[in-house]
N, C-alpha and C positions, 0 to 999 in steps of 0.2 A: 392533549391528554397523554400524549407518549415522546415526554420528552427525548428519549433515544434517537428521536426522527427530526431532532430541529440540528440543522448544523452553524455550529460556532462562526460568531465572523470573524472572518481573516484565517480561517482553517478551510483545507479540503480544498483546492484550486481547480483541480476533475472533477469531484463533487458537483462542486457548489455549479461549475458551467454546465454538467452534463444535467444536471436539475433545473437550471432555467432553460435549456434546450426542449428538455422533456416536457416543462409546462407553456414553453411558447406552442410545441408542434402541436399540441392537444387542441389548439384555436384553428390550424389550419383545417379546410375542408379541400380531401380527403388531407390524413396529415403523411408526414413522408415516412419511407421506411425505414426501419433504423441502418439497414446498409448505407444512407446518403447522410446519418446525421453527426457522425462520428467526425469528420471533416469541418462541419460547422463548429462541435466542439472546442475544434482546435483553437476557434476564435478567441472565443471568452477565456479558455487555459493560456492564452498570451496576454490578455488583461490582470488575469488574475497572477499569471508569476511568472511573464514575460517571455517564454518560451512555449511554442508549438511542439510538444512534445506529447505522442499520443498513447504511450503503456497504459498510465492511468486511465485516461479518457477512457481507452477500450475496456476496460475491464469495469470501470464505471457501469457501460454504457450496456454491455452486451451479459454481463455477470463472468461468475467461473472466473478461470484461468484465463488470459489470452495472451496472443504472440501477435505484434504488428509488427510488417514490414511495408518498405514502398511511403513515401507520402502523398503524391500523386499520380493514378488514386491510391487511398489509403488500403489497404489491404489487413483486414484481420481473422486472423484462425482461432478459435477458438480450440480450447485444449482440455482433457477430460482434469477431473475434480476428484482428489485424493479424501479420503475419510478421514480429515480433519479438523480439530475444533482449532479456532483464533482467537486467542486474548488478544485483545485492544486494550490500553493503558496511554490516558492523554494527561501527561502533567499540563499543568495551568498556567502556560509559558506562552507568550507571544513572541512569532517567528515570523518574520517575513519571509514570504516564499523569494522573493527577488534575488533578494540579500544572500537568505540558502546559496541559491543558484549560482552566483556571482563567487560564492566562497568556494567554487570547484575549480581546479585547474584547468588548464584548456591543454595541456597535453600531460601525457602519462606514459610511464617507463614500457616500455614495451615486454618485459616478462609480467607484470601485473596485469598486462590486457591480454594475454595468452593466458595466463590465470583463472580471470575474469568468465573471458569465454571458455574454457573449460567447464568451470562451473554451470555455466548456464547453461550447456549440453548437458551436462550432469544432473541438472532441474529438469529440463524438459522429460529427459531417462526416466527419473525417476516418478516423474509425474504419469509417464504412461506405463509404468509398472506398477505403480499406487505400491512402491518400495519407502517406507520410510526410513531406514537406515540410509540411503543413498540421497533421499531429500534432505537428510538432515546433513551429510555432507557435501550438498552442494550448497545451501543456504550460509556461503562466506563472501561477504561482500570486502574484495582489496582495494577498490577505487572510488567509490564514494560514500561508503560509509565511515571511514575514520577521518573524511573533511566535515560531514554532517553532523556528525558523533557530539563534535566542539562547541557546537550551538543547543545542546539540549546538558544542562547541567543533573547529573546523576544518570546520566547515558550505559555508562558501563556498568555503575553500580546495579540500575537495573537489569540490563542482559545479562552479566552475570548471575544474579539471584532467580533470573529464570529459566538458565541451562540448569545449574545445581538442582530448581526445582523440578527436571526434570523434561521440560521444553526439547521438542526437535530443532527448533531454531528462534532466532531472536532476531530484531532488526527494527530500522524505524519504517516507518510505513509511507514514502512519499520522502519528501524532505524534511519531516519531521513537523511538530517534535512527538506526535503521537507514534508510541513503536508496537509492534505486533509481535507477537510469542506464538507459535505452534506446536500442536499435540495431538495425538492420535486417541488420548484419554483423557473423557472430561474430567475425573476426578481431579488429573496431573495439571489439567487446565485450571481448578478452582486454586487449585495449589502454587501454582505459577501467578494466577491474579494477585493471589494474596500476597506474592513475597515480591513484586515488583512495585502493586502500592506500597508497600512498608518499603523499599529502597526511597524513593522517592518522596516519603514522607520525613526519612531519615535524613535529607537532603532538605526540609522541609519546604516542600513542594507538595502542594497538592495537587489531586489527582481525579479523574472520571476513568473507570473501568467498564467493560463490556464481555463478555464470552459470546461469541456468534457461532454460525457456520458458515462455508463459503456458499452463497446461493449461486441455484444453474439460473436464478432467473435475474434480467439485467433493469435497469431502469424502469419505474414506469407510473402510472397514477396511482396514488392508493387514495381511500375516503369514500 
């Protein structure tokens, strides 16, 4: 009855593993805690898109923000939650997650990853100052969003039309092709929805939209 909650196949790789996680542990008696299950995750996100790679997973898994480090054991921090709204904008493009991944280099200029990391001290900053000016210039991705970009047709035409309309940042969400726009105003949020669909349509692509929040709260049963 609420389609928002069924997820596409062949979308969501975190997703869709941290959801069959969550609904196998529900059979265990007692079931495990979620500090041990983030690790299992890792599994299924190598099925699904060949790499044990656990950003998504955690944040899947735990909600909010989070920072992993370590793989064994996994290590995750969780990090406070800025007041803001997320457009979601899924064009209706099939994307291998594999494929994504394969299409990234495996080395990179070493001023882009001094870049890189800058920025992502620069997000952390600003996430614990709940600064949006400073969020929104750290939100530039130099090292894998203009390989990922090339797989999602009308990519820029989107992000552009939702800085213009206002957005603190734009990007895709994963490896795509679903991308996410940021705001600190819902109106600027309705308004960012609308001119991303219409890129994208203009592209003729169509499209599934969403306005969310980021919940503190992370996986878990609902029904």
């Amino acid at each position: 009855s609420r389609p928002w909650l069924r997820l596409p196949l062949r979308r969501g790789s975190a997703a869709s593993s941290v959801a069959a996680l969550i609904a196998l542990n529900a059979f265990l008696e007692p079931p495990l805690e979620y500090a041990f299950l983030a690790e299992f995750a890792l599994f299924g996100q190598v099925v699904a898109s060949g790499s044990a790679h656990a950003d998504n997973v955690a944040a899947a898994l735990h909600g909010g923000f989070t920072l992993t480090w370590k793989s064994t054991p996994l290590h995750v921090l969780s990090l406070p939650i800025p007041p803001i709204h997320v457009v979601l904008v899924q064009p209706d493009i099939e994307l291998d997650p594999v494929i994504a991944r394969n299409n990234i280099p495996s080395q990179f200029n070493i001023r882009d990853v001094v870049d890189q990391t800058s920025h992502l001290a620069l997000l952390i900053s600003a996430i614990h100052q709940q600064d949006m000016n400073l969020l929104s210039e750290s939100l530039i991705d130099v090292l894998i969003e203009p390989h990922r970009a090339k797989n999602v047709p009308g990519f820029h035409e989107a992000k552009d039309s939702a800085m213009e309309s206002g957005a603190i940042g734009c990007s895709l969400a994963g490896h795509g092709p679903t991308m996410f726009a940021l705001t600190d105003d819902p109106s600027v949020a309705k308004r960012v929805e609308i001119s991303m669909n219409q890129a994208f349509e203009d592209e003729g692509i169509h499209t599934h939209s969403w306005i969310t929040r980021i919940s503190k709260q992370g996986a878990a049963l609902v029904g």
